[in-house]
PAMIKOL-415798 format. One line per 5 residues: their letters; for each residue x negated, y negated, z of N, C-alpha, C, O. Coordinates in nm, 3 decimals. Atoms other than C-alpha are relative to their C-alpha. Layout:
BEGIN
a = X Y Z X Y Z X Y Z X Y Z ~ ...
END
This chain:
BEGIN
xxxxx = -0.084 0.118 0.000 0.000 0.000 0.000 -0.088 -0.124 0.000 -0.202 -0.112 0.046 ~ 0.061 0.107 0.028 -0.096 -0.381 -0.088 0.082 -0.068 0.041 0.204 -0.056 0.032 ~ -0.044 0.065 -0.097 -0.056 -0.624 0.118 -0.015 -0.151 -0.052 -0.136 -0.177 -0.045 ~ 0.064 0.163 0.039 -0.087 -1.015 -0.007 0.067 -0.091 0.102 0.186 -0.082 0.133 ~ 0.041 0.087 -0.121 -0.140 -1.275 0.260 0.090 -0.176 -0.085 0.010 -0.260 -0.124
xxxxx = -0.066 0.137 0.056 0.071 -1.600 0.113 -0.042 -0.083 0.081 -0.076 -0.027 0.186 ~ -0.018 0.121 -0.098 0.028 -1.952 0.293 0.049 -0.125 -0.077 0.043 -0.151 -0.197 ~ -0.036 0.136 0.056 0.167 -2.284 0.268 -0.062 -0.080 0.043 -0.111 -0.067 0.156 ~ 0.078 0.078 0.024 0.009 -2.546 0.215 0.043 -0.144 0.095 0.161 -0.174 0.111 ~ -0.072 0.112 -0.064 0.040 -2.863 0.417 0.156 -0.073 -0.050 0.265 -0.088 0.006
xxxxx = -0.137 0.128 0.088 0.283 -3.093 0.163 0.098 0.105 0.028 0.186 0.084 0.111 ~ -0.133 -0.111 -0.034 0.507 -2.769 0.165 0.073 0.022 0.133 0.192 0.053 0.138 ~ -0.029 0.044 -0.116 0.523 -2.810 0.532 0.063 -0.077 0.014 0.177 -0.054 0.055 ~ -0.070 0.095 -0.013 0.613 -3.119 0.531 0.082 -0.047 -0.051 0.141 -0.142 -0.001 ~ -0.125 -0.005 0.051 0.860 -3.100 0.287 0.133 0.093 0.063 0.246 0.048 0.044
xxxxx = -0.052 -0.078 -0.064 1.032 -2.824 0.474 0.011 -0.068 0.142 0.097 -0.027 0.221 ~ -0.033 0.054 -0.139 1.005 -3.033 0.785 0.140 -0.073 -0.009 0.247 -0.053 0.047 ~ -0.065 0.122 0.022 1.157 -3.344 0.639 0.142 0.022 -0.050 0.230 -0.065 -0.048 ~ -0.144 -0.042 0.034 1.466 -3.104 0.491 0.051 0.039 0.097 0.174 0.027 0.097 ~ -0.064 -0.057 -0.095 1.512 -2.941 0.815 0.023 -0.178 0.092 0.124 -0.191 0.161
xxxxx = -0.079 0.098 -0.135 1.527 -3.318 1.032 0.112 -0.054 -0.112 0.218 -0.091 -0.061 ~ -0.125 0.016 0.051 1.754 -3.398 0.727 0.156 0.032 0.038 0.253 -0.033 0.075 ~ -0.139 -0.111 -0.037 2.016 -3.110 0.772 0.068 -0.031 0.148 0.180 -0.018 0.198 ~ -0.007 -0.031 -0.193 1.974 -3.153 1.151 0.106 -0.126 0.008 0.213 -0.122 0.069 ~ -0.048 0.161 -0.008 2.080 -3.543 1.100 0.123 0.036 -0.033 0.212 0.032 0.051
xxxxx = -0.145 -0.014 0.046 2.370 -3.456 0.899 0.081 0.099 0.048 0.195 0.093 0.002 ~ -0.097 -0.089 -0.113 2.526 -3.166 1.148 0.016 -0.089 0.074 0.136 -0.093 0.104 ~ -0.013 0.062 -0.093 2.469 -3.436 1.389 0.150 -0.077 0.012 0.245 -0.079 0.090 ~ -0.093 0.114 0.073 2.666 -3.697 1.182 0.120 0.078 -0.011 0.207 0.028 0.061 ~ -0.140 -0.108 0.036 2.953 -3.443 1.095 0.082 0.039 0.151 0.202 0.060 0.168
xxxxx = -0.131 0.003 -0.114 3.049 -3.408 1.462 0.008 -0.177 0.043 -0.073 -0.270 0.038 ~ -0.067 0.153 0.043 3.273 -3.725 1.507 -0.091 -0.086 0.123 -0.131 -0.200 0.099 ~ 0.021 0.107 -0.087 3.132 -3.853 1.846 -0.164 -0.077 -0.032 -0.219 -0.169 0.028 ~ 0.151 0.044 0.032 2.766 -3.878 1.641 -0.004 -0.052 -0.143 -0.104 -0.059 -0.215 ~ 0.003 0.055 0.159 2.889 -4.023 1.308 -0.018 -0.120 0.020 -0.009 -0.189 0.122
xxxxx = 0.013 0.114 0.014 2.815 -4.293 1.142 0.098 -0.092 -0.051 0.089 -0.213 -0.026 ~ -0.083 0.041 0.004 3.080 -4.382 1.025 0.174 0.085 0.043 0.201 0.203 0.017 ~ -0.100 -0.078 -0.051 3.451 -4.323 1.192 0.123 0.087 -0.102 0.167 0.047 -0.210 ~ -0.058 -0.085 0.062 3.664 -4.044 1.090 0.117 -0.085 0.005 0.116 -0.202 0.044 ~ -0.104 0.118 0.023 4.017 -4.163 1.017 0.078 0.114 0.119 0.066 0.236 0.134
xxxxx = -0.056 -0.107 -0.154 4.221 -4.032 1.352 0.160 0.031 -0.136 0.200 0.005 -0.249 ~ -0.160 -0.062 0.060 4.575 -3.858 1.300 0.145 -0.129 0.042 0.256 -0.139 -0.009 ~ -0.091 0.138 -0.063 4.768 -4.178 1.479 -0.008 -0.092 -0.148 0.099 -0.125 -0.198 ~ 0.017 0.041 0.059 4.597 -4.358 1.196 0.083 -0.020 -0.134 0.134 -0.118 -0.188 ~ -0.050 -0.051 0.136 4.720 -4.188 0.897 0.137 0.002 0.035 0.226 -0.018 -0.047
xxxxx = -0.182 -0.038 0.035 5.056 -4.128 1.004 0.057 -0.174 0.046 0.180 -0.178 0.047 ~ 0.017 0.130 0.021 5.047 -4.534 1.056 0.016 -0.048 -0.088 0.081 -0.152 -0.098 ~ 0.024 0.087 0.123 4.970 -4.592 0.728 0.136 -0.055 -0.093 0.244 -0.081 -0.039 ~ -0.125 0.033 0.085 5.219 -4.687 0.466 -0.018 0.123 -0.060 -0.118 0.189 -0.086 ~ -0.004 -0.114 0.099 5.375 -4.424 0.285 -0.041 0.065 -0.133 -0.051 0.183 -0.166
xxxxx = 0.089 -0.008 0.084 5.220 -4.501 -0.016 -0.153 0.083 -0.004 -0.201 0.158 -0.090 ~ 0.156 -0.076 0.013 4.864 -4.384 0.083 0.010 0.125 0.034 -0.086 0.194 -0.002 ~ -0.003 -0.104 -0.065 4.988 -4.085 0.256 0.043 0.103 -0.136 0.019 0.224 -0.142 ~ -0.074 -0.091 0.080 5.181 -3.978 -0.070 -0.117 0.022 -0.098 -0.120 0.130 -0.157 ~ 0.110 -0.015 0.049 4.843 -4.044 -0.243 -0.128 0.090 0.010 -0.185 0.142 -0.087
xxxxx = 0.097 -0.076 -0.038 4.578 -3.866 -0.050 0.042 0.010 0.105 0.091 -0.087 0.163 ~ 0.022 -0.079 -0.110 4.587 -3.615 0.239 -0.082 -0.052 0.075 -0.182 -0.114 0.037 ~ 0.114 0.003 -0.145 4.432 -3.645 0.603 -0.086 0.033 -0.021 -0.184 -0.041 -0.023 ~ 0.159 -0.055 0.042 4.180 -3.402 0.509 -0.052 -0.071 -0.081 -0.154 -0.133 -0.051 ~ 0.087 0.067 0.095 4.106 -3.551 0.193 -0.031 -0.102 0.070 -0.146 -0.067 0.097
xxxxx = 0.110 0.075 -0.054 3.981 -3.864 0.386 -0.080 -0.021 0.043 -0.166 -0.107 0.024 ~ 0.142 -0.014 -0.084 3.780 -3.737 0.635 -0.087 0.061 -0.101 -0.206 0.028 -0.099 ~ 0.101 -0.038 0.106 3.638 -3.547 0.332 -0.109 -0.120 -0.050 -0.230 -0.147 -0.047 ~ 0.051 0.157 0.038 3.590 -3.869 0.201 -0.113 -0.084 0.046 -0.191 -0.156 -0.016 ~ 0.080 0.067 -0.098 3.412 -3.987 0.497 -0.159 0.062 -0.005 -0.267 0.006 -0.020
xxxxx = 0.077 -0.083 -0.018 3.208 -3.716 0.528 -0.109 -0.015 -0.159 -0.230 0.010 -0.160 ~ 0.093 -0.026 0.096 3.072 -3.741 0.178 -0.101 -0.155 -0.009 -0.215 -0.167 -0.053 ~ 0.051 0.150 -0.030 3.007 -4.146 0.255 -0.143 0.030 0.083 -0.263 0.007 0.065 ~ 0.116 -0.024 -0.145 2.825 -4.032 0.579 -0.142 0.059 -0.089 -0.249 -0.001 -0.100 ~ 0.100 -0.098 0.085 2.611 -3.764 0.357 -0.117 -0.121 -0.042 -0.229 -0.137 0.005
xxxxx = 0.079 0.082 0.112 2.493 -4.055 0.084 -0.080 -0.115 0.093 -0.191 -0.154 0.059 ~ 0.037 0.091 -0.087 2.441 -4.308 0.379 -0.173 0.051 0.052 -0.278 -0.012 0.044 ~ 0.117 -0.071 -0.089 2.179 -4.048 0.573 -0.105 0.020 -0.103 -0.218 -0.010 -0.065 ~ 0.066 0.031 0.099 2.023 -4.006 0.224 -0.078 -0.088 -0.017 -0.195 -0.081 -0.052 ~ 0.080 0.168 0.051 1.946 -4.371 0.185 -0.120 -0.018 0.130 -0.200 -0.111 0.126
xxxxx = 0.085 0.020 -0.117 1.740 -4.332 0.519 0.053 -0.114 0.109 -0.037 -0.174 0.168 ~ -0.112 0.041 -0.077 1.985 -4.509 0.726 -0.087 -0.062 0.157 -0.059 -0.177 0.190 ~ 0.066 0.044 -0.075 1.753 -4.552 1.026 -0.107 -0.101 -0.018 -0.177 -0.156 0.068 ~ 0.100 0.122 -0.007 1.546 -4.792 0.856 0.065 -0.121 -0.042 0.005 -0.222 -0.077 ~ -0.074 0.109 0.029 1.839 -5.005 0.792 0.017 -0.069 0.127 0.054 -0.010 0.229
xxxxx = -0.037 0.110 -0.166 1.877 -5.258 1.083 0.100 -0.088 0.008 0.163 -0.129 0.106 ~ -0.230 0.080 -0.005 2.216 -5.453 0.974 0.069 0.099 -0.009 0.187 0.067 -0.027 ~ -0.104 -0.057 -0.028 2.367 -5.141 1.001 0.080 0.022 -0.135 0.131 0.134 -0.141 ~ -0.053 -0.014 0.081 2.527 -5.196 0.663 -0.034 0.043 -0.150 -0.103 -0.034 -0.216 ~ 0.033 -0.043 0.141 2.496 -5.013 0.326 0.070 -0.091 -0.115 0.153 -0.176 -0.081
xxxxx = -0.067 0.038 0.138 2.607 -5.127 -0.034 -0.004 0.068 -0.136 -0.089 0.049 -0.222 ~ 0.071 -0.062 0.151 2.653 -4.900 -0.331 0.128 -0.050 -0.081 0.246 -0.072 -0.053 ~ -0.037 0.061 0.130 2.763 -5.016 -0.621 0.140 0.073 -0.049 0.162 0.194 -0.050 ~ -0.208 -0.026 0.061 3.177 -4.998 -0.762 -0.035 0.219 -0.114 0.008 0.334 -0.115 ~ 0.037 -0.117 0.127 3.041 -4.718 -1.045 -0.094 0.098 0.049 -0.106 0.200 -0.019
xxxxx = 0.067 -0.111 -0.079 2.809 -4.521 -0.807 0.097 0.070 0.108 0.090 0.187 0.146 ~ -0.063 -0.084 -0.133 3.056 -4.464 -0.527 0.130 0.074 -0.096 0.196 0.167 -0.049 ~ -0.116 -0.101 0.085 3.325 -4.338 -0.834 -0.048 0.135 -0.043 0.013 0.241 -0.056 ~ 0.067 -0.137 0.045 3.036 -4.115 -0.949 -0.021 0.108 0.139 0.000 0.229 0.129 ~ 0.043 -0.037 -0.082 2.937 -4.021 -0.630 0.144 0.128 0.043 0.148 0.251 0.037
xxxxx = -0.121 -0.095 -0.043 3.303 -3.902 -0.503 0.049 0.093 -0.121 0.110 0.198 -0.099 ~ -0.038 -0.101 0.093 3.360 -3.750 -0.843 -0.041 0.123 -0.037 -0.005 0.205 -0.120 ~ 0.061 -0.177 -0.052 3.158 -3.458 -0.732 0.093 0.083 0.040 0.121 0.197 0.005 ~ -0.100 -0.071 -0.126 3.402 -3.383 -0.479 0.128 -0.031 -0.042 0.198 -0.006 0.056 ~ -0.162 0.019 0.037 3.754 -3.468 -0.637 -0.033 -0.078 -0.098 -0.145 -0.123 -0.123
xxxxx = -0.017 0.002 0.099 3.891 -3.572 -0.924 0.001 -0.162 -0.028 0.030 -0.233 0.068 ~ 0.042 0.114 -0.025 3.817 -3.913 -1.062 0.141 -0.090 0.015 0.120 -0.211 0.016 ~ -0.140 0.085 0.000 4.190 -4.062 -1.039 -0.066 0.027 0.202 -0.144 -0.022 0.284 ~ 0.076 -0.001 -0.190 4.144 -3.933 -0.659 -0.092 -0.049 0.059 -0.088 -0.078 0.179 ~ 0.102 0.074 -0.077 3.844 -4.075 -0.607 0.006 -0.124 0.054 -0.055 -0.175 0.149
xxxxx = -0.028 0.189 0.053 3.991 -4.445 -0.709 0.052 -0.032 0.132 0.000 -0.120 0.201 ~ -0.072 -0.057 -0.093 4.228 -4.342 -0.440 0.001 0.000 0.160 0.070 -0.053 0.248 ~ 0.093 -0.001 -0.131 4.009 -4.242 -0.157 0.001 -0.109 0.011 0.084 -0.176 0.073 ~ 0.049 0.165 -0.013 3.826 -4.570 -0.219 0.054 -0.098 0.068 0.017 -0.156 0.170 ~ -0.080 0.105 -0.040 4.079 -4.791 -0.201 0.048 0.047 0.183 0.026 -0.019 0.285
xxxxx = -0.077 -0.002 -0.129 4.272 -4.609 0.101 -0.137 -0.001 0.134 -0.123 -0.040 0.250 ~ 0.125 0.041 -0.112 3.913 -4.609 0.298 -0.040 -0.150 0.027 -0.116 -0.191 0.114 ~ -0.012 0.123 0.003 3.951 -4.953 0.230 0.121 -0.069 0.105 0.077 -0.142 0.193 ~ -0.124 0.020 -0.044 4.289 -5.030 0.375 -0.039 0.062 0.145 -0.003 0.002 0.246 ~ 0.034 -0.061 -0.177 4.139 -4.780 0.705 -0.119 -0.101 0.089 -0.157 -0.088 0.205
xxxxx = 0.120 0.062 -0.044 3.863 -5.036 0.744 -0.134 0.079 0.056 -0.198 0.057 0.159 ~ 0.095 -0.048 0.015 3.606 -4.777 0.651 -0.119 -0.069 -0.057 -0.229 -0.084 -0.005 ~ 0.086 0.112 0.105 3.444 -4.996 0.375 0.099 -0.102 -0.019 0.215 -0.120 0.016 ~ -0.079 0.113 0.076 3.527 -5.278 0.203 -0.037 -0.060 -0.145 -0.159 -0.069 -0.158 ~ 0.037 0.017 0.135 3.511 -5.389 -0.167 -0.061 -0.133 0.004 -0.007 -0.231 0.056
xxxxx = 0.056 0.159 0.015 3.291 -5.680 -0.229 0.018 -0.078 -0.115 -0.042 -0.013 -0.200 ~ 0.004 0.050 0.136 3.344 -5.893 -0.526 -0.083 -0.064 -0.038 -0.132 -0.137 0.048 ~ 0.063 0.039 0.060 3.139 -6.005 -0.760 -0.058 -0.209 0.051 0.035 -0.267 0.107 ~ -0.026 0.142 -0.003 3.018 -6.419 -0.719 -0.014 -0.040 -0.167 0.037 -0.142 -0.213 ~ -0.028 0.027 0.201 2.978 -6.418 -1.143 0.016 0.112 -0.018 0.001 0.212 0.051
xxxxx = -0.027 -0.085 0.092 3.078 -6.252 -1.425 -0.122 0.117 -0.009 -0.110 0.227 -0.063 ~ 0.136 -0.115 0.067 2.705 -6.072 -1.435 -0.018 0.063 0.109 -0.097 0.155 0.086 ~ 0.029 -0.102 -0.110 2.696 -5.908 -1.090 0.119 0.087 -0.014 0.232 0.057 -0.055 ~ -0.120 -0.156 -0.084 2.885 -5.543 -0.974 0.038 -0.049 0.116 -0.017 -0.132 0.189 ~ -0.052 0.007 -0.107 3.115 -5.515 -0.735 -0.078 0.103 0.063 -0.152 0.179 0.000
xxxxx = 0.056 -0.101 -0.044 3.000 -5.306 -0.465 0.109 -0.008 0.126 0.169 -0.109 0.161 ~ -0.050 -0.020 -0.109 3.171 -5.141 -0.163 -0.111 0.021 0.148 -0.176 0.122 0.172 ~ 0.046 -0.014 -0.081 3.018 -5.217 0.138 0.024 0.083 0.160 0.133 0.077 0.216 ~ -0.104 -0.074 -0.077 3.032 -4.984 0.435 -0.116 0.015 0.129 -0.231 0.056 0.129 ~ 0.073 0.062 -0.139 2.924 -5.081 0.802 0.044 0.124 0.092 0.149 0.189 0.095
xx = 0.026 -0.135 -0.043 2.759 -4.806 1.051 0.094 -0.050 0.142 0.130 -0.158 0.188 ~ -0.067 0.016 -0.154 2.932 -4.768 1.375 -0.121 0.000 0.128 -0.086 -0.011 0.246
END
């Protein structure tokens, strides 16, 4: 029998580190009392106007949330110090259109809007994007 001895190499290390405090961050974030941003409660939703409710599901929001939270921890989130992100009108449609369908996504958006999850920013000219901005808890 033959035996071969493998090793990894430092960078491989530390790529494997930096995915495991990743993962770790985002289990963290996924239970509600360590997110970064708030889940939408059940008082909330059944609050809302009937409109949003007939639009998108409970779950689907916290989904929603949850995929916000994800892209947030991505951006490296701890080296932000206002607390507040900004991605762009056409990134956060692409972004959720992973996860649901792009009419639904429009959807989400807006009703995470209306929960005072994010908020849509508008343009100050014709040559800038809108972007939805969305402030950490």
């Amino acid at each position: 029998e033959f035996f071969i001895e493998t090793s990894t190499s430092k960078s491989e290390e530390m790529q494997k580190k930096q995915i495991d405090e990743g993962e770790k961050k985002i289990s963290q974030c996924m239970n509600n009392e360590h997110s970064l941003i708030s889940k939408i409660s059940s008082h909330e939703y059944d609050s809302s106007p009937r409109v949003v409710q007939i639009q998108v599901a409970f779950d689907e929001l916290n989904r929603a949330v949850d995929v916000l939270e994800k892209w947030v921890i991505h951006q490296n989130y701890s080296d932000n110090y206002e607390r507040t992100f900004k991605i762009e009108e056409k990134e956060a449609y692409e972004l959720f259109g992973k996860e649901f369908d792009s009419r639904k996504a429009k959807s989400l958006l807006m009703s995470l809007c209306l929960f005072g999850r994010i908020t849509l920013q508008l343009p100050r000219s014709s040559n800038e994007e809108k972007f939805f901005v969305i402030p950490l808890r």
